[in-house]
TISE-322193 format. One record per atom (N, C-alpha, C): atom name; residue number from 1; residue in one letter; x, y, z. Coordinates in nm, 2 decimals. Example, Ala and Ser with C-alpha at 12.3 -4.5 7.8 and 13.67 -1.06 7.14 Angstrom:
TISE-322193
NODE  site  pos  code    east   north      up
NODE     N    1     A    1.32   -0.57    0.78
NODE    CA    1     A    1.23   -0.45    0.78
NODE     C    1     A    1.32   -0.33    0.78
NODE     N    2     S    1.28   -0.22    0.71
NODE    CA    2     S    1.37   -0.11    0.71
NODE     C    2     S    1.29    0.00    0.79
***
This chain:
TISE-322193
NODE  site  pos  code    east   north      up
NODE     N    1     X    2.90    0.86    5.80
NODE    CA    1     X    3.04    0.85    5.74
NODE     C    1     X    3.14    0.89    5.84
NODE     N    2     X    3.24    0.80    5.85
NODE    CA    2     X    3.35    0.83    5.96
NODE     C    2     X    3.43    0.92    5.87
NODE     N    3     X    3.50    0.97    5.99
NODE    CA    3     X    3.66    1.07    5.96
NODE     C    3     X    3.75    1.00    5.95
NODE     N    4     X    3.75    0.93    6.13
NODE    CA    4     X    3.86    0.84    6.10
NODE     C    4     X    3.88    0.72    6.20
NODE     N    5     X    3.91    0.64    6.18
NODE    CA    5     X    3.87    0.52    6.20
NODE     C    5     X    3.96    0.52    6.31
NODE     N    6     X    3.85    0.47    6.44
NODE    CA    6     X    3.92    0.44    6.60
NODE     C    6     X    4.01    0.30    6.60
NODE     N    7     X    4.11    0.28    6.66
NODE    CA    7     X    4.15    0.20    6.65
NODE     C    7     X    4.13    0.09    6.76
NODE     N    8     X    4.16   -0.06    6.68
NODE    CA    8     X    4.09   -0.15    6.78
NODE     C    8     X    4.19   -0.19    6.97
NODE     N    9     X    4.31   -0.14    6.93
NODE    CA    9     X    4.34   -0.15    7.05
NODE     C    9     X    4.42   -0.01    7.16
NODE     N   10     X    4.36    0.02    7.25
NODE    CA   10     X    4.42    0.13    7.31
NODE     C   10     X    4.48    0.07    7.45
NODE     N   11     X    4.57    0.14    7.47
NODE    CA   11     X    4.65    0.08    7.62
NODE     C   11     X    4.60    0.16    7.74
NODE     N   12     X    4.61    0.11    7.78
NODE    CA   12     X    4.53    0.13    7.99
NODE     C   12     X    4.67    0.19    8.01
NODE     N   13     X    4.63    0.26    8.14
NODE    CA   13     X    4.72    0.39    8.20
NODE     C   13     X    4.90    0.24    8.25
NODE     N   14     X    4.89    0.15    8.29
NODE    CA   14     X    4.95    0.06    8.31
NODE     C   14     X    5.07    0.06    8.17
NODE     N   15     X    5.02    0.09    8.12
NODE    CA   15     X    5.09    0.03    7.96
NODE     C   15     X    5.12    0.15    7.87
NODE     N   16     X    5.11    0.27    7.92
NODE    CA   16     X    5.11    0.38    7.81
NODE     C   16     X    5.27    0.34    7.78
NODE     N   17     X    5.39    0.33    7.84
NODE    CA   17     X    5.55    0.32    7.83
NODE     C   17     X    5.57    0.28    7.72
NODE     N   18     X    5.48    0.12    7.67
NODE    CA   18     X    5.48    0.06    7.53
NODE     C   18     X    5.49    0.16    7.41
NODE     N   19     X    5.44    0.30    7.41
NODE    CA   19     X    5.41    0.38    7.31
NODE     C   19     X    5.53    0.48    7.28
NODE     N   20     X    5.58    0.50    7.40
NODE    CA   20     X    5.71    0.63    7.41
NODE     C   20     X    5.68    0.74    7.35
NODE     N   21     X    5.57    0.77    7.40
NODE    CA   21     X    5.50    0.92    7.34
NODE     C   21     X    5.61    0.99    7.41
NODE     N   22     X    5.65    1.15    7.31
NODE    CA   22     X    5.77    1.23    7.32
NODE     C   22     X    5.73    1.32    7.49
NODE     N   23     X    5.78    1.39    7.56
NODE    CA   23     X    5.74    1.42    7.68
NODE     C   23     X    5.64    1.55    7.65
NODE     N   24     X    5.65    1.63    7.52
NODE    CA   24     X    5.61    1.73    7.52
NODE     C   24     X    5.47    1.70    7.45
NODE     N   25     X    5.42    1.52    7.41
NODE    CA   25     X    5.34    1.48    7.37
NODE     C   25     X    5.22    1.41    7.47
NODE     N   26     X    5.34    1.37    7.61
NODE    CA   26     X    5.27    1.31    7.67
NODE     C   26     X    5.15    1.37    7.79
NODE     N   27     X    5.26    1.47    7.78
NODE    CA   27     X    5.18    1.64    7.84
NODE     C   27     X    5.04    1.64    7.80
NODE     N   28     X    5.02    1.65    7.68
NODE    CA   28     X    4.90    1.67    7.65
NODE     C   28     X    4.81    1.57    7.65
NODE     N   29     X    4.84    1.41    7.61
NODE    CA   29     X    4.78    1.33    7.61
NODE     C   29     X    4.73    1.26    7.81
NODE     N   30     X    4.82    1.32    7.89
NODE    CA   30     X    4.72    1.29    8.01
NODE     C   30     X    4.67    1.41    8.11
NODE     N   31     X    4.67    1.48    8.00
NODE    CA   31     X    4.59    1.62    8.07
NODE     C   31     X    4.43    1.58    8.12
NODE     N   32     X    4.45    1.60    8.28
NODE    CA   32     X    4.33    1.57    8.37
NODE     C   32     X    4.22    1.65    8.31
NODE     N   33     X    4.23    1.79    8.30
NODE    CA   33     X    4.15    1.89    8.28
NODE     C   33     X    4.07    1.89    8.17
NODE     N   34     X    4.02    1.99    8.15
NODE    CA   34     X    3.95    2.03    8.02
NODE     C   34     X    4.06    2.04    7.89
NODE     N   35     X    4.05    1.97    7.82
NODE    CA   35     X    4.13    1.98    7.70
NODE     C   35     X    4.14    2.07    7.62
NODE     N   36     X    3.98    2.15    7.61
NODE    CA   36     X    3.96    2.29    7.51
NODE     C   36     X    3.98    2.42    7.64
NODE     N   37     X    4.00    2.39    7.74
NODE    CA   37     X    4.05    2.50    7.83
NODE     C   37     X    4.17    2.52    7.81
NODE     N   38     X    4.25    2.39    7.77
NODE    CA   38     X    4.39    2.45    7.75
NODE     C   38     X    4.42    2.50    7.63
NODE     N   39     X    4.36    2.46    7.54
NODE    CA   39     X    4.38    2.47    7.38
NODE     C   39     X    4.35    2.61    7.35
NODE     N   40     X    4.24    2.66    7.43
NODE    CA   40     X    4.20    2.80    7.41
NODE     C   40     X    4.34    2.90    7.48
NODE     N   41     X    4.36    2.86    7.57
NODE    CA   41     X    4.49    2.92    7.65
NODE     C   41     X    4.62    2.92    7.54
NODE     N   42     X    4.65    2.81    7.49
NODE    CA   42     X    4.76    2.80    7.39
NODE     C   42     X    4.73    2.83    7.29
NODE     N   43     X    4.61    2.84    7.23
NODE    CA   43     X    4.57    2.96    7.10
NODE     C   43     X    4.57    3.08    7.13
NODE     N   44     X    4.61    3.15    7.27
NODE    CA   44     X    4.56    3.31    7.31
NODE     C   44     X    4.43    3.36    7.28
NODE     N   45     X    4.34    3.26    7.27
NODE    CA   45     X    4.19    3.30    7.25
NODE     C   45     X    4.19    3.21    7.09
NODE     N   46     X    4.26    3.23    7.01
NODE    CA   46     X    4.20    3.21    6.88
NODE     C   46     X    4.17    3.08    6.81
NODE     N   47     X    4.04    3.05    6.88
NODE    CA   47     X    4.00    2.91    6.92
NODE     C   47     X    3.85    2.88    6.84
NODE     N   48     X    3.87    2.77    6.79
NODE    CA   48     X    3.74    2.73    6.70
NODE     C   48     X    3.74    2.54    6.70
NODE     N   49     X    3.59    2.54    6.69
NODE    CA   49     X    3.55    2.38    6.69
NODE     C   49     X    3.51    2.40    6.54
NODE     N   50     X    3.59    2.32    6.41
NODE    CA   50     X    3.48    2.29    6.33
NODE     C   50     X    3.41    2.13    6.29
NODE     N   51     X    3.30    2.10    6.31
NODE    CA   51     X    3.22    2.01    6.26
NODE     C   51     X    3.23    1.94    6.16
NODE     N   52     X    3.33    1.79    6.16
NODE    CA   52     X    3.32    1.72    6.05
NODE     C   52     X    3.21    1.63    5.96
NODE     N   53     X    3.20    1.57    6.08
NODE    CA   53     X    3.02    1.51    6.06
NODE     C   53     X    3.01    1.50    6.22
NODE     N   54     X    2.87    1.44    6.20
NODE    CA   54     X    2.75    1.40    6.31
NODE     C   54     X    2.64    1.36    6.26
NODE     N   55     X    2.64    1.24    6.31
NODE    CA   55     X    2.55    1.15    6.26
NODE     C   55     X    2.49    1.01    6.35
NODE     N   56     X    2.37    0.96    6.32
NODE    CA   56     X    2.34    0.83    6.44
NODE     C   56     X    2.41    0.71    6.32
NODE     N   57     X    2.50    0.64    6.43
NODE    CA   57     X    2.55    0.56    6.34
NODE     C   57     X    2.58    0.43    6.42
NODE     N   58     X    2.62    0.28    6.35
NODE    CA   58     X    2.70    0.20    6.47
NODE     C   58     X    2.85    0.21    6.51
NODE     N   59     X    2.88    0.28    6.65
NODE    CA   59     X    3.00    0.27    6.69
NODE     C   59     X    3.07    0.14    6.63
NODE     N   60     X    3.21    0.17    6.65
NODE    CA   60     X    3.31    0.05    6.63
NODE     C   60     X    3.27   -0.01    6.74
NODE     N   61     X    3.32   -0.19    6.68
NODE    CA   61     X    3.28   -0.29    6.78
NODE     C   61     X    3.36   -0.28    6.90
NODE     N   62     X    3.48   -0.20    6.88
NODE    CA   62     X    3.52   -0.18    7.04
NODE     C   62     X    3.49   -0.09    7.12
NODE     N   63     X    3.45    0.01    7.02
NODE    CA   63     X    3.38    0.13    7.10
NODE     C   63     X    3.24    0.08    7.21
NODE     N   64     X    3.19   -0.01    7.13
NODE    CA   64     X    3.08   -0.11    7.15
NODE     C   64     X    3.08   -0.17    7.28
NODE     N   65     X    3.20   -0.25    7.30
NODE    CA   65     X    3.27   -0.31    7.39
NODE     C   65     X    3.26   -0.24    7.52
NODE     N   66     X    3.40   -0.08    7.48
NODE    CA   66     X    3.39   -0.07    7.61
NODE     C   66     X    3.27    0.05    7.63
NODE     N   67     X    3.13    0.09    7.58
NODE    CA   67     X    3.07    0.14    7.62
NODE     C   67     X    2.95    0.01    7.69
NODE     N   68     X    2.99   -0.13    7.66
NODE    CA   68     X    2.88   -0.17    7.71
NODE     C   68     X    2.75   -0.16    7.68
NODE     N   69     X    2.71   -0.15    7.51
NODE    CA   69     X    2.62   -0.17    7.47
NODE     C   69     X    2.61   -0.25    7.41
NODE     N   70     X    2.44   -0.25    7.35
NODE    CA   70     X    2.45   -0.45    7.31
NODE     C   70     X    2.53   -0.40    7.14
NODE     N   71     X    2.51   -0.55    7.08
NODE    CA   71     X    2.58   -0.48    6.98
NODE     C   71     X    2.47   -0.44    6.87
NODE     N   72     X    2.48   -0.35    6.78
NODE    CA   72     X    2.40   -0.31    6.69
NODE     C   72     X    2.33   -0.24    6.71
NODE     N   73     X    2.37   -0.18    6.84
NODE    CA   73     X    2.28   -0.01    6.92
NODE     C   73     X    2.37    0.08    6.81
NODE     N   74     X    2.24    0.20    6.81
NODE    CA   74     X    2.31    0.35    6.77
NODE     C   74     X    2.36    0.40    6.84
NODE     N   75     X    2.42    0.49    6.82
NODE    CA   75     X    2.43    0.63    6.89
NODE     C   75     X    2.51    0.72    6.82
NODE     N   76     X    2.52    0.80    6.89
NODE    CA   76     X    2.51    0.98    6.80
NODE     C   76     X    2.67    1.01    6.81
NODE     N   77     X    2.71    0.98    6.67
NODE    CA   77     X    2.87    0.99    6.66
NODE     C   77     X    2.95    1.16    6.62
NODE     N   78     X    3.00    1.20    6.64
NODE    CA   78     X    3.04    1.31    6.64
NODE     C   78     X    3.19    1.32    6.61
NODE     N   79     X    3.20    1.41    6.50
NODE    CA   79     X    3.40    1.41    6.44
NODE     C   79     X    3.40    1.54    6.42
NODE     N   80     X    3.49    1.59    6.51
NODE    CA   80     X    3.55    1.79    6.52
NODE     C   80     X    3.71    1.76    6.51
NODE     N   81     X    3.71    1.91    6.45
NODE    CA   81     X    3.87    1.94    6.44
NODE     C   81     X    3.89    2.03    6.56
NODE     N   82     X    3.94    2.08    6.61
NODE    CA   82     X    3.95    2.16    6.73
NODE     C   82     X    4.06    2.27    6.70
NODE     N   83     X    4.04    2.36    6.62
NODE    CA   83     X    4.12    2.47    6.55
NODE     C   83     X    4.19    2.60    6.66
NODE     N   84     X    4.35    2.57    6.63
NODE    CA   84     X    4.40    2.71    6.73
NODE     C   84     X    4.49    2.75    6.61
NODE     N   85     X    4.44    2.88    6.58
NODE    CA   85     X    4.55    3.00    6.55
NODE     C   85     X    4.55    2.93    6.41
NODE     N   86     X    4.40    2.92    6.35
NODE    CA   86     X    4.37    2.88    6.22
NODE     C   86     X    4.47    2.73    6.18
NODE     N   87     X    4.51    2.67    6.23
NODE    CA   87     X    4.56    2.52    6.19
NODE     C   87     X    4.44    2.43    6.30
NODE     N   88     X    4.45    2.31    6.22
NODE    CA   88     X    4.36    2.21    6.31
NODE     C   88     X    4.48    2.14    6.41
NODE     N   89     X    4.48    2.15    6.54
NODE    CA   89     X    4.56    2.07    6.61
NODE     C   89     X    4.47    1.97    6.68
NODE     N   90     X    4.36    1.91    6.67
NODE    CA   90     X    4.34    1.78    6.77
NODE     C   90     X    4.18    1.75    6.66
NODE     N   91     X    4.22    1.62    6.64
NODE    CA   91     X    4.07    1.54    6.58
NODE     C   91     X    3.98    1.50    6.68
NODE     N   92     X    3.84    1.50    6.68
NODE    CA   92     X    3.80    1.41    6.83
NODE     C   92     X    3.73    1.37    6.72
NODE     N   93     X    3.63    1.25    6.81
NODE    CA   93     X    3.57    1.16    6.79
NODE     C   93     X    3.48    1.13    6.93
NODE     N   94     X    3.33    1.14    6.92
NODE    CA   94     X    3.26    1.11    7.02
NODE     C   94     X    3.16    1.04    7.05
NODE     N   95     X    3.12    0.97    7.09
NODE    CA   95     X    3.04    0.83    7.10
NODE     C   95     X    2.95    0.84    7.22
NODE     N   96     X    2.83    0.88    7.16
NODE    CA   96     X    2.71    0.93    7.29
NODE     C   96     X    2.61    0.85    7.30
NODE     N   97     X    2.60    0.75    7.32
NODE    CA   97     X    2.49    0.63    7.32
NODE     C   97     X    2.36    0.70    7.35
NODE     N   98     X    2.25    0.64    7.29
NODE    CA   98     X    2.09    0.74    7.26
NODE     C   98     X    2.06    0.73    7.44
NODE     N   99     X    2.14    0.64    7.48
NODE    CA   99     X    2.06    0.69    7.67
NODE     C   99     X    2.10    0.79    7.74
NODE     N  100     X    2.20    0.83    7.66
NODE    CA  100     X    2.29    0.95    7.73
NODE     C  100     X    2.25    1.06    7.71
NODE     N  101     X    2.19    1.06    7.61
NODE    CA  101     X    2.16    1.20    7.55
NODE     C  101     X    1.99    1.21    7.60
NODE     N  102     X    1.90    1.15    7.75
NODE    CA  102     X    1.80    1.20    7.78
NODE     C  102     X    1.83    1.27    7.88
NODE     N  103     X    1.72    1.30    7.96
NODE    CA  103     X    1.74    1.39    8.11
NODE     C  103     X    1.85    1.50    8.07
NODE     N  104     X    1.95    1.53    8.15
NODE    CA  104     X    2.02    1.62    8.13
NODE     C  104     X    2.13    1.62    8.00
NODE     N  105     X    2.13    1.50    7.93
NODE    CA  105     X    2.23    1.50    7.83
NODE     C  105     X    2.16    1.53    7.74
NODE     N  106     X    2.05    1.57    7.72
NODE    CA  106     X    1.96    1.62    7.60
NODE     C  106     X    2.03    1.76    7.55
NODE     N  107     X    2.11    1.84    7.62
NODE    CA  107     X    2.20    1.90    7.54
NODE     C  107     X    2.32    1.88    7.48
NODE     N  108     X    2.35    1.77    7.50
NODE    CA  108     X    2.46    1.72    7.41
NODE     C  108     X    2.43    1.70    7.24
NODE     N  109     X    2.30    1.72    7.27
NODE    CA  109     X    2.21    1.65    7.07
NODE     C  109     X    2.27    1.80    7.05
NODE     N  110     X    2.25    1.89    7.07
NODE    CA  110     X    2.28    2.01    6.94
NODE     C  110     X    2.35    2.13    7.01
NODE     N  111     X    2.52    2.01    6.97
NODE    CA  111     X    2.62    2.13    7.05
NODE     C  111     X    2.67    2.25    6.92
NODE     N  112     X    2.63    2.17    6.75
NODE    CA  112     X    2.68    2.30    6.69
NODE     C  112     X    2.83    2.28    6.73
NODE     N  113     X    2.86    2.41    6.68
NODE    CA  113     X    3.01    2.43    6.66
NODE     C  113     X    3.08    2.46    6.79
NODE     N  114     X    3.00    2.44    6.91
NODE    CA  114     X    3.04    2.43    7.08
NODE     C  114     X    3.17    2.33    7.04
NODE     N  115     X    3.22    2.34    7.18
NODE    CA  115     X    3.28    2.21    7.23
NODE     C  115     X    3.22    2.15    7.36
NODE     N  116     X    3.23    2.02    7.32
NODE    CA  116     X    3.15    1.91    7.40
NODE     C  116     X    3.25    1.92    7.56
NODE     N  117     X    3.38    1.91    7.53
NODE    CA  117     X    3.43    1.96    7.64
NODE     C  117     X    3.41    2.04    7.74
NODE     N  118     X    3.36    2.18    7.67
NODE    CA  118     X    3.35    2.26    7.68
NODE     C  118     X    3.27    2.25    7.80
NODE     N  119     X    3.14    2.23    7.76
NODE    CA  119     X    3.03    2.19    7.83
NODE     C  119     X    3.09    2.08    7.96
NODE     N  120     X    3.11    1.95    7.93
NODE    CA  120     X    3.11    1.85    8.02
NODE     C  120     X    3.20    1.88    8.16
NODE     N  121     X    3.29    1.96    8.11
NODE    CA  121     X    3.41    2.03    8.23
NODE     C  121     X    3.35    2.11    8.32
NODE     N  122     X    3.21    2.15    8.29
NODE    CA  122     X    3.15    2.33    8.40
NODE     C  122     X    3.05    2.16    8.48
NODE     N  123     X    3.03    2.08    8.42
NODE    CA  123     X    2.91    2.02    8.50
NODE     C  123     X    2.99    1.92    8.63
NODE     N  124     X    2.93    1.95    8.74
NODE    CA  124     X    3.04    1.83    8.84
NODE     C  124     X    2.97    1.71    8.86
NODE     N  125     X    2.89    1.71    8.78
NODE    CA  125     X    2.83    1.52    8.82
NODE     C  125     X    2.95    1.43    8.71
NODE     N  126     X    3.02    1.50    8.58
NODE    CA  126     X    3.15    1.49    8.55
NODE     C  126     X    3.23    1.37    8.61
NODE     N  127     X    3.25    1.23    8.55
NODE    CA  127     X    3.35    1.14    8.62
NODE     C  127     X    3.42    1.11    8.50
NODE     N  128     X    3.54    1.07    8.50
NODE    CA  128     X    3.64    1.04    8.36
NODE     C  128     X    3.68    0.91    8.44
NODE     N  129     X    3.74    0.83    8.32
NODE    CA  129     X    3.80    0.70    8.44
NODE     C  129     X    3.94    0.71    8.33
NODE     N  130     X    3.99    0.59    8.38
NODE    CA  130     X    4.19    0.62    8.28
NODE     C  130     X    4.16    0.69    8.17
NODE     N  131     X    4.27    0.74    8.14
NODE    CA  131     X    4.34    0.79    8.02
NODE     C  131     X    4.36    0.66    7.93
NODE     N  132     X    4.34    0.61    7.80
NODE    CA  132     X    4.43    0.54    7.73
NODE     C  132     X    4.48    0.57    7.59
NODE     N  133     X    4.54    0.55    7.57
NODE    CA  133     X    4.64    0.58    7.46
NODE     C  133     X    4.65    0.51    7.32
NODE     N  134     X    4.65    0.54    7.26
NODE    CA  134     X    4.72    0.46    7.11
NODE     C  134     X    4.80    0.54    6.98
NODE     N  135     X    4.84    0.48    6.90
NODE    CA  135     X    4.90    0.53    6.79
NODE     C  135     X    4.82    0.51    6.69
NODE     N  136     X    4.80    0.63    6.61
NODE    CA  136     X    4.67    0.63    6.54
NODE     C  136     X    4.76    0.72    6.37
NODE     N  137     X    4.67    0.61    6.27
NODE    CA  137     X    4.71    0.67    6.16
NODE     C  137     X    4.61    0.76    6.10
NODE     N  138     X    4.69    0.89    6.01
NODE    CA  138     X    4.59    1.02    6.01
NODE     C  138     X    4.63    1.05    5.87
NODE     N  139     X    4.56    1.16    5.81
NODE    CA  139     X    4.64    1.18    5.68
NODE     C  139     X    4.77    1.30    5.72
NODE     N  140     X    4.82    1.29    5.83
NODE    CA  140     X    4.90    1.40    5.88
NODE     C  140     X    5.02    1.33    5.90
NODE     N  141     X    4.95    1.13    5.92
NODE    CA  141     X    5.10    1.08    5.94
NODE     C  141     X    5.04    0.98    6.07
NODE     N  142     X    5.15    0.94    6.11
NODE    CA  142     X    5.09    0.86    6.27
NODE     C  142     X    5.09    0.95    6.38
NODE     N  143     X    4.99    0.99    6.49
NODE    CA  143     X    4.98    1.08    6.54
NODE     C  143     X    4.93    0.98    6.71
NODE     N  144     X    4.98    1.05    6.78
NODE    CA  144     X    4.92    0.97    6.93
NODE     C  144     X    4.76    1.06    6.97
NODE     N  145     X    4.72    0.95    7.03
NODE    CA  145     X    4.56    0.96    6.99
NODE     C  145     X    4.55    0.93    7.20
NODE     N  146     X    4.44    1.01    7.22
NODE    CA  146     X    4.38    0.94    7.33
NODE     C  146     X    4.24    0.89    7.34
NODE     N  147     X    4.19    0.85    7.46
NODE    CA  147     X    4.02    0.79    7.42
NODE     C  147     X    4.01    0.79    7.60
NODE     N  148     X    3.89    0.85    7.63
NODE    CA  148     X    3.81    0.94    7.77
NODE     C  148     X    3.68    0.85    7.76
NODE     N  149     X    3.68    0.73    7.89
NODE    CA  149     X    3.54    0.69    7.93
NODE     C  149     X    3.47    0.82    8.07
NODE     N  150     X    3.41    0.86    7.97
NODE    CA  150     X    3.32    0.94    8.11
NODE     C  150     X    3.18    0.91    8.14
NODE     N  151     X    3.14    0.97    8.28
NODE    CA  151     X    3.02    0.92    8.27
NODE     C  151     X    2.96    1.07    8.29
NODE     N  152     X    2.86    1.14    8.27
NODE    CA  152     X    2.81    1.24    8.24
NODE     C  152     X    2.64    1.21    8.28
NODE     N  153     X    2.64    1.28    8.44
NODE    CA  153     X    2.56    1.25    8.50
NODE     C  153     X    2.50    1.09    8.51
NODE     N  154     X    2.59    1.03    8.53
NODE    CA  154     X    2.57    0.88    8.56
NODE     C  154     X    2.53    0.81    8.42
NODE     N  155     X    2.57    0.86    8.30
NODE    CA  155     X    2.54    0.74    8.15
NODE     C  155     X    2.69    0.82    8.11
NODE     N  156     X    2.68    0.71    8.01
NODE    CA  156     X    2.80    0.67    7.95
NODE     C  156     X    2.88    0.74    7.83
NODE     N  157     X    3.00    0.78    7.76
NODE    CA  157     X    3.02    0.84    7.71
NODE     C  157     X    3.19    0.79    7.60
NODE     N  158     X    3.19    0.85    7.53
NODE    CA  158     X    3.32    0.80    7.44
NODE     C  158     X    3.36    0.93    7.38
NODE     N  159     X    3.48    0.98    7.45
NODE    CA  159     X    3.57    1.06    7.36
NODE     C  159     X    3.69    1.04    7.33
NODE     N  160     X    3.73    1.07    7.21
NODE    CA  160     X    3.90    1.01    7.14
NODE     C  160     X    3.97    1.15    7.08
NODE     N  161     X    4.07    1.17    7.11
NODE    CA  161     X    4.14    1.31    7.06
NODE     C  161     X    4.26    1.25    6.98
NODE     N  162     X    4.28    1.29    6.86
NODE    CA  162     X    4.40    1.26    6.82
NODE     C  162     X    4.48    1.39    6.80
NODE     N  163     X    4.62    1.42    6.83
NODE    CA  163     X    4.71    1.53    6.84
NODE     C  163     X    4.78    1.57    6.71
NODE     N  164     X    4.76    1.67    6.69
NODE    CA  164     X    4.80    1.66    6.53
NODE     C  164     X    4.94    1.74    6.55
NODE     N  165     X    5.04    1.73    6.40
NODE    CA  165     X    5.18    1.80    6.42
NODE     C  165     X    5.20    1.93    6.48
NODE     N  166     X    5.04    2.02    6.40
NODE    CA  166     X    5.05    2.15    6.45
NODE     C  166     X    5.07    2.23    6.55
NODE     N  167     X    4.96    2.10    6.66
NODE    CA  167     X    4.98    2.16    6.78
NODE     C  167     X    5.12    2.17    6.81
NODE     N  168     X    5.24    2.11    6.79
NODE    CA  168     X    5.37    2.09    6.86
NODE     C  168     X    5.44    2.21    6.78
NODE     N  169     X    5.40    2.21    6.66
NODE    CA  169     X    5.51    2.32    6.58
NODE     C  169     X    5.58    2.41    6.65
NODE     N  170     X    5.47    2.47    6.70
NODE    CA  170     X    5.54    2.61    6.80
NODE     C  170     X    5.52    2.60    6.97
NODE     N  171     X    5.59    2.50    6.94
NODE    CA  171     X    5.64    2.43    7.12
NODE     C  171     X    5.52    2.44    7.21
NODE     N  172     X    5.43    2.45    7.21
NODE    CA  172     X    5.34    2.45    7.30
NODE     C  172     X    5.33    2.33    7.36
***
């Protein structure tokens, strides 16, 4: 069972301008770094992953697309809230195709209430390629959303963050 439904089109680093994400939005949506490094920093510590679902399920057909699997493959889908200072500020969504998760990605199967971030940021075989962007509807409202092709030790990977109001309430 999904959280929330990825959307079918995201924009390439080329095209983000189309969206006019606010500057104090855009900040966060092309953060190079570890995303839960900063979140932990702008929480002053008071920092929590909780676990929406996780489940083997069929990615969306475009998730499909750009991970380049055939179609009608599983893989191990993953929906967290990423909690600072007891409000939820960022949704993810993560898409781990069953090849990814052998050899060294066999700790990705049971991160628990970790963050996947967490993890993928200390390891340097670590490659991300563009940033892209979309406007994504939430029960919060329309919220700017990002989506991270990484490769994690050479296989493939899908992460989507969507930004929720909270984070911005108190200017961070």
């Amino acid at each position: 069972m999904t959280v929330w439904n990825p959307p079918n089109h995201w924009l390439p680093p080329a095209r983000h301008w189309c969206l006019q994400p606010p500057v104090r939005v855009s900040d966060w949506l092309l953060e190079a770094g570890s995303l839960t490094t900063r979140l932990v920093a702008a929480a002053h510590g008071d920092f929590r992953v909780r676990v929406l679902s996780q489940y083997w399920g069929r990615p969306a057909r475009e998730e499909t697309r750009r991970l380049g699997l055939p179609a009608g493959r599983y893989a191990l889908i993953r929906e967290v809230e990423l909690i600072g200072q007891g409000q939820p500020w960022v949704r993810a969504r993560s898409v781990l195709p069953v090849t990814s998760l052998n050899g060294p990605g066999r700790r990705l199967r049971r991160l628990g209430n970790r963050s996947l971030g967490h993890l993928l940021f200390r390891d340097p075989t670590l490659r991300r390629g563009d940033i892209e962007i979309a406007l994504l509807q939430q029960p919060e409202g329309a919220v700017f959303a990002r989506r991270s092709h990484l490769l994690y030790h050479g296989q493939p990977l899908l992460v989507a963050e969507c930004f929720l109001p909270a984070l911005f309430e108190a200017g961070r």
